[in-house]
C-alpha positions in Angstrom: 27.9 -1.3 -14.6 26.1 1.6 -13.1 27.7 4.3 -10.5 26.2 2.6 -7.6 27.0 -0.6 -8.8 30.4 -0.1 -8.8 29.9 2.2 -5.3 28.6 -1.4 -3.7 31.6 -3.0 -5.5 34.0 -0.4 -4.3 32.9 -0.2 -0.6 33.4 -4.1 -0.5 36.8 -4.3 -1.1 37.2 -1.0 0.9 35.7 -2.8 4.2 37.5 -6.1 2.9 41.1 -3.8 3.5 42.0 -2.5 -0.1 41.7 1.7 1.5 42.7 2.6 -2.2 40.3 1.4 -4.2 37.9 4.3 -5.4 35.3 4.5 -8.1 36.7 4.9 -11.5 35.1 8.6 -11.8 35.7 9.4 -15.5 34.1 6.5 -16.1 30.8 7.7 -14.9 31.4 11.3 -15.1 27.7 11.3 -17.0 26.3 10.4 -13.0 28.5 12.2 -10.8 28.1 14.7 -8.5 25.6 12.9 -6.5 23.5 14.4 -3.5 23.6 13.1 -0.1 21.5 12.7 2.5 22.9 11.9 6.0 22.5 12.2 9.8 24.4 14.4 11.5 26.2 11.9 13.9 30.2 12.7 13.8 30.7 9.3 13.4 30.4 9.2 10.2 32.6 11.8 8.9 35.6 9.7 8.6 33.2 7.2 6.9 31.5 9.8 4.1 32.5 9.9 1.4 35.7 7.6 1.6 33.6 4.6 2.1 31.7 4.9 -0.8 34.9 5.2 -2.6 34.3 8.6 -4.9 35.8 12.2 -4.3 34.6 15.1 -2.1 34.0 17.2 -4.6 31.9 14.5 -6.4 29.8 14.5 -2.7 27.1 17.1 -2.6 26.2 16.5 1.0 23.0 17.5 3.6 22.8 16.7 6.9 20.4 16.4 9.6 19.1 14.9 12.6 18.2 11.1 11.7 18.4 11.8 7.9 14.7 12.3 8.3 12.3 13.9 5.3 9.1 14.6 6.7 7.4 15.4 3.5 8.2 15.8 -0.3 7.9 19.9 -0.1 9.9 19.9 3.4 13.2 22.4 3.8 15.2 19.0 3.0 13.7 18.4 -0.1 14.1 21.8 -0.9 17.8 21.9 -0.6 17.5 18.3 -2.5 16.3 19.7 -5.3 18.9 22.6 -5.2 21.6 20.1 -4.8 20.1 19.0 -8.7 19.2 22.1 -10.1 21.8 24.2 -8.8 25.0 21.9 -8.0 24.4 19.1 -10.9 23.5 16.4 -8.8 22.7 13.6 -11.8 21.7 10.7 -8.3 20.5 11.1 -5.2 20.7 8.8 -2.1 19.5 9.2 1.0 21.9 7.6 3.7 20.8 6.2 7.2 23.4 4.4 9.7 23.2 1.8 12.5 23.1 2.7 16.0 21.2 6.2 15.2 20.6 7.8 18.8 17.4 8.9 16.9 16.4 6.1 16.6 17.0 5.1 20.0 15.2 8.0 21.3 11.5 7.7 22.9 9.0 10.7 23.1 9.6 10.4 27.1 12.9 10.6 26.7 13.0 13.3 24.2 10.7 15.2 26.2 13.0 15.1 29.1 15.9 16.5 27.1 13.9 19.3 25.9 13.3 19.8 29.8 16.5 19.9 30.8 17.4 22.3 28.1 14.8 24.6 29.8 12.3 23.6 26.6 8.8 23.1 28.5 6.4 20.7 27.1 3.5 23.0 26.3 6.2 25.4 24.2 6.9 21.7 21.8 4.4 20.5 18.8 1.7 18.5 19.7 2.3 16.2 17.6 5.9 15.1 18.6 6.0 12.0 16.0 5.4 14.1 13.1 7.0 17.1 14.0 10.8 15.3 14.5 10.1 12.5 12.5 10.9 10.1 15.2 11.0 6.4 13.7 12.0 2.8 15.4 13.7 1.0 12.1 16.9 3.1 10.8 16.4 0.8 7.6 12.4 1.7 7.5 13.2 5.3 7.9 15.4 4.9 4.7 12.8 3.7 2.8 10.3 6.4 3.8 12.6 9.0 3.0 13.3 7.6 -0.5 9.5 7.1 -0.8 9.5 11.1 -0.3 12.1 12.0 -2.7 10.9 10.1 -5.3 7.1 11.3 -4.6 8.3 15.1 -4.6 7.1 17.6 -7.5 10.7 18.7 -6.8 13.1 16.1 -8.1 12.6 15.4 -11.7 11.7 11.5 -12.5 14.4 10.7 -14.4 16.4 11.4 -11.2 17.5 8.1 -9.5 17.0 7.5 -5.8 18.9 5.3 -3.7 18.4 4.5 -0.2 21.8 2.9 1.9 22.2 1.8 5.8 26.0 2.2 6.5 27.4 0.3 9.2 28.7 2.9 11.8 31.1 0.2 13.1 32.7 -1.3 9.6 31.2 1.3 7.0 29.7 -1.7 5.1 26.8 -0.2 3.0 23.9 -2.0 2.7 21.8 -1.0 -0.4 18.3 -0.9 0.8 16.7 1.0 -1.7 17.8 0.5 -5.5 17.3 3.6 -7.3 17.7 1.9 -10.9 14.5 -0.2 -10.2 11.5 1.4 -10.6 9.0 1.8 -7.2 5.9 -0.8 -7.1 2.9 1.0 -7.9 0.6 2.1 -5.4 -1.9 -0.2 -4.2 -5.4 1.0 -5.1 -8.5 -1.3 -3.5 -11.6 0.0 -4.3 -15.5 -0.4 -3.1 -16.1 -1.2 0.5 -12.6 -2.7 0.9 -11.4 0.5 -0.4 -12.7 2.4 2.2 -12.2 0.1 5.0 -8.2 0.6 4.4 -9.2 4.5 4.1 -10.9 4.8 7.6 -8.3 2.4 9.2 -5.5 4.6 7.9 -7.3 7.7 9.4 -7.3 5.7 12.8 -3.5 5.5 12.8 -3.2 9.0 12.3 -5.6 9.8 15.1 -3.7 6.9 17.3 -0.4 9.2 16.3 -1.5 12.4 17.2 -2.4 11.2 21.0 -0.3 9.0 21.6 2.3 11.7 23.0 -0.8 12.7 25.6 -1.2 8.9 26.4 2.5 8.0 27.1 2.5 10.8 29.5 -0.3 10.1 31.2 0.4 6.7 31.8 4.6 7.3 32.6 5.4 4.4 30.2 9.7 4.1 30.4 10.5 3.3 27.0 7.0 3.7 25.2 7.4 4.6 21.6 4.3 5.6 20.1 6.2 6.4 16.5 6.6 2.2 16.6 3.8 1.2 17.4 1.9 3.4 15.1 4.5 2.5 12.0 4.5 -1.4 12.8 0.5 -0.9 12.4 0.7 1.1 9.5 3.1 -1.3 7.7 0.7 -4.3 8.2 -2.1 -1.9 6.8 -0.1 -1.3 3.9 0.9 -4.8 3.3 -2.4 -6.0 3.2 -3.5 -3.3 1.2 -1.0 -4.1 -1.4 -2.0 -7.9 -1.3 -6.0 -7.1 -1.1 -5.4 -5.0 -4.0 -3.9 -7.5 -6.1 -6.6 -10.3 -4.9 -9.0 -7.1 -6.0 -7.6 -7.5 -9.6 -8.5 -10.8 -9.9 -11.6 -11.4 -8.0 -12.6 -8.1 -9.8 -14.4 -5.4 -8.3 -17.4 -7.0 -7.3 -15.8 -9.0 -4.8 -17.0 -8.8 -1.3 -14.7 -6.5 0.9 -14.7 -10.1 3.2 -13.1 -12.0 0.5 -10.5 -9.6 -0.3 -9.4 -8.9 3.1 -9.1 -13.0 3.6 -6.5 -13.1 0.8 -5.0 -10.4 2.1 -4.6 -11.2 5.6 -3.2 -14.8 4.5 -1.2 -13.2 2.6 0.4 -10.9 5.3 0.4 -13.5 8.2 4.0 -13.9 10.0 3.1 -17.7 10.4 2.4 -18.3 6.8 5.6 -19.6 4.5 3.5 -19.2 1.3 0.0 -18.8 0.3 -1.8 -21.6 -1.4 -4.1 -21.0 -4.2 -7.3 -21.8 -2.0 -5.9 -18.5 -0.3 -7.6 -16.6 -2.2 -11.2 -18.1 -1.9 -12.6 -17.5 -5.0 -10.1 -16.1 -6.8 -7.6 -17.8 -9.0 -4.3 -19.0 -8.8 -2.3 -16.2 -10.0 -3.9 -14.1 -7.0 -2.4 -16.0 -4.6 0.7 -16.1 -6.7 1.0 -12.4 -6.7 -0.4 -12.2 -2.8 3.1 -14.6 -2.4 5.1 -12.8 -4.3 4.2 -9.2 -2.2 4.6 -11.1 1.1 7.7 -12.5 0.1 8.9 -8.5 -0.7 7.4 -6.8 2.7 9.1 -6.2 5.9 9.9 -8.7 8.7 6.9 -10.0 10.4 5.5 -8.1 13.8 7.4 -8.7 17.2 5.6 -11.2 19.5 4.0 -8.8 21.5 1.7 -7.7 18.0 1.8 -10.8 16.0 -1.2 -11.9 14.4 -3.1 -14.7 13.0 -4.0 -15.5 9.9 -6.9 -14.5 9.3 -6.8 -11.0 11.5 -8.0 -8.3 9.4 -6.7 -4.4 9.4 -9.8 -3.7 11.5 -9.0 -6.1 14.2 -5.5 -4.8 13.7 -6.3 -2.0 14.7 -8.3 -3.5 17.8 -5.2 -5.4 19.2 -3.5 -1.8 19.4 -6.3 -0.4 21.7 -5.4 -4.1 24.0 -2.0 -3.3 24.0 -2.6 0.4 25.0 -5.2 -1.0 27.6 -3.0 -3.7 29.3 -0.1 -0.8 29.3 -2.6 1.4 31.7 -3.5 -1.3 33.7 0.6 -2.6 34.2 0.8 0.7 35.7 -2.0 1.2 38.0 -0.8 -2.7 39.7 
């Protein structure tokens, strides 16, 4: 058994009522201290580090607003890689909780805070999203911020990564990131279909940068740009990852047409599996491997952006600008 193994195993019976039991620490001495990620919510210092079941002074931990990494060279990740270098961390994980005001918290609204704190719109980033890091999935924004850590020239990769989402209610962990397992490589489509996913991804980070603009203009309530723009770029990257497996079989000389079928199939909320004919002319372990990434991803979009089948990333991206459009015109009625 492995530290956070036995950390899973410990907080179980912890939230089950045994308050005693603890991680046997001399046992895996070799992995302890660990660095910590966390939000900043007082919530959860009676639940860190009791509920994990190891001792404070085995419990390097950082803090911040919405355990948010916005890059891998960011001041977190620069006190991450202290917390290793400096302190001895042997693991890292990076924390999240339910019920994050964060999380909760639109650009409107946040810009309205900043106002009544005498903080005047044109004195804030333009780019509100990026800048604070705002995200609409505490469990998502778990998974990003492991994705950073483990991308950073910082943290050596022998270093494991975790990623947990602690109840705020029971302190029941939730291990959302395993940082024994190694990542999934990154998808790589190439040709045409390559460079579709390129310009669509650029389109997402043009969409982000205005969206702040837009949302004022228009006075939507509760209009989060930061989940619109990352339930878009999760179905780009979930196609991606399927395209670029139906790539590998196809081969490279497959039309960017055919590749984007599989991979829409592949990606669609209505679709249980994906048959072999999935992949046109591509074999059976295509769709096979299309199945098993779909099977892996994210739930499927809300209503208001689901799909069909055969959509592709392009007209994706198309259904955004309808949303955005019947948004202006539910305001002008």
């Amino acid at each position: 058994m492995r530290l956070f193994e036995s950390i899973l195993e410990t907080n179980q019976r912890r939230v089950a009522g045994a308050t005693d039991a603890v991680v046997p620490a001399a046992e895996f001495a070799g992995a302890l201290p660990i660095a910590a990620l966390s939000c900043i919510d007082p919530r959860l210092n009676h639940l860190l580090p009791d509920m994990l079941g190891i001792a404070e002074e085995h419990f390097i931990w950082l803090r911040n607003a919405g355990n948010i990494i916005t890059s891998p060279l960011s001041s977190t990740m620069r006190s991450l890689s202290l917390a290793c270098a400096v302190k001895g961390a042997k693991e890292i994980v990076v924390i999240g909780h339910t019920d994050c005001q964060v999380c909760k918290t639109s650009t409107l609204q946040l810009l309205e805070k900043f106002s009544a704190l005498g903080v005047d719109r044109h004195k804030l980033p333009e780019n509100l999203v990026e800048y604070f890091g705002l995200f609409s999935s505490e469990r998502q924004n778990v998974m990003r911020g492991v994705e950073f850590v483990r991308a950073s020239p910082l943290i050596g990769a022998k270093v494991p990564v975790h990623g947990l989402l602690i109840d705020i209610k029971t302190g029941k962990l939730d291990w959302v990131v395993n940082g024994y397992e190694a990542p999934a490589s990154a998808a790589v489509v190439s040709g045409k279909a390559g460079e579709m996913f390129r310009k669509a991804d650029q389109t997402l980070d043009s969409f982000a940068r205005i969206g702040n603009a837009a949302a004022e203009e228009l006075k939507l309530p509760e209009a989060k740009i930061g989940e619109v723009v990352s339930i878009a770029r999760d179905v780009l990257q979930r196609v991606e990852q399927v395209a670029a497996a139906a790539q590998n079989s196809i081969g490279s000389h497959g039309t960017a047409a055919k590749i984007g079928a599989t991979a829409t199939r592949a990606v669609s909320p209505t679709a249980a599996s994906v048959p072999a004919s999935a992949a046109g002319s591509a074999n059976a372990s295509a769709a096979a491997a299309a199945a098993a990434t779909s099977a892996s991803v994210p739930p499927a979009l809300p209503p208001t952006m689901a799909a069909p089948a055969a959509m592709s990333p392009a007209d994706k991206l198309r259904l955004l600008a309808k949303v955005a459009r019947d948004a202006k015109a539910a305001r002008r009625k």
